[in-house]
C-alpha positions in Angstrom: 0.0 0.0 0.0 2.8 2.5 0.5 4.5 2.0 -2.3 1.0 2.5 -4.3 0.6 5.6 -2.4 4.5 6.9 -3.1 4.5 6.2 -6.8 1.0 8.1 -6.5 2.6 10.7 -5.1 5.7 11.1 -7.4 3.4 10.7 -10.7 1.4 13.8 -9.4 4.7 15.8 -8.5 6.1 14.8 -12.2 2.7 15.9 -13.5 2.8 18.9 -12.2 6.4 19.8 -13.0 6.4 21.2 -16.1 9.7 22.8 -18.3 8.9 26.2 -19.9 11.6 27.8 -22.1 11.7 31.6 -22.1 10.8 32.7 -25.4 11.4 37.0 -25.9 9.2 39.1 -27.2 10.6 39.8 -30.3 8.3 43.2 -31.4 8.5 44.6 -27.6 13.0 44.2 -27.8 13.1 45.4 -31.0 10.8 48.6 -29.8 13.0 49.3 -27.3 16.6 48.3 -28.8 19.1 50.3 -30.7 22.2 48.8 -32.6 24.7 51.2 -32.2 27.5 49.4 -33.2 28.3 46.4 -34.4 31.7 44.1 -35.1 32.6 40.3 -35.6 34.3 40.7 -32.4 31.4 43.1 -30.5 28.1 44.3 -30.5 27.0 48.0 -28.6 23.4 48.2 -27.7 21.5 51.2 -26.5 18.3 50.2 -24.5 15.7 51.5 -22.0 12.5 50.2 -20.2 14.2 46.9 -21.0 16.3 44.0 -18.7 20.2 43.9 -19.7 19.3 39.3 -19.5 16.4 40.6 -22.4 19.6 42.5 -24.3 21.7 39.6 -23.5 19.7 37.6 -25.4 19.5 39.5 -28.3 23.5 39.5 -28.3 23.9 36.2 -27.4 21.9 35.4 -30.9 24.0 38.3 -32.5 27.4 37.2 -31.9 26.3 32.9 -32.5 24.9 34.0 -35.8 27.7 36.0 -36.9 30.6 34.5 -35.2 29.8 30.8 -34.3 31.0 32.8 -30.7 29.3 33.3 -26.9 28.3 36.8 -25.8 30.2 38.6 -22.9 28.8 41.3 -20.9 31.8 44.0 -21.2 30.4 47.4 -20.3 27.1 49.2 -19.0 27.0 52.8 -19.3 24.3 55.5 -18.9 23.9 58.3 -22.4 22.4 61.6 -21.9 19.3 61.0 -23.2 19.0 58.3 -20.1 19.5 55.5 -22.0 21.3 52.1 -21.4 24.2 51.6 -23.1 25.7 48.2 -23.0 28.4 46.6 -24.8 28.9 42.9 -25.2 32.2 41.2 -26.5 31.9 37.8 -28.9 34.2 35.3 -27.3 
């Protein structure tokens, strides 16, 4: 009976567990992201009312596309329009 009651009880939890892989809004980044320059060895960004993981992405995609390389976080910065500057190195 208790091992009814623990397979029971694992089946539900496995059930329940489910895997969801974050997919970006692609129209909502691309609203809010600037290319300001770009290089087989780095990419610049300029972003606001966004994430730097939501940028990341974007360069992370950039530099594997281009490169067959990973994306590095180098630099975050601020402009004077208040925007986020960020500047990733492919590696």
């Amino acid at each position: 009976m208790k091992k009814i009651l623990f397979l029971g009880i694992i089946t539900a939890l496995c059930a329940c567990s489910t895997t969801e892989v974050f997919e970006p809004e692609y129209n909502r980044l691309a609203a809010h992201i600037n290319v300001v320059r770009q290089t087989s060895k780095y990419v610049v960004y300029e972003y606001s009312d966004i994430r730097i993981d939501e940028v990341a992405t974007v360069a992370a995609v950039y530099c594997n596309e281009h490169c067959g390389k990973v994306a590095e976080l180098y630099d975050i910065g601020l402009t004077k329009e208040h925007r986020r500057r960020a500047t990733f190195i492919c590696r």
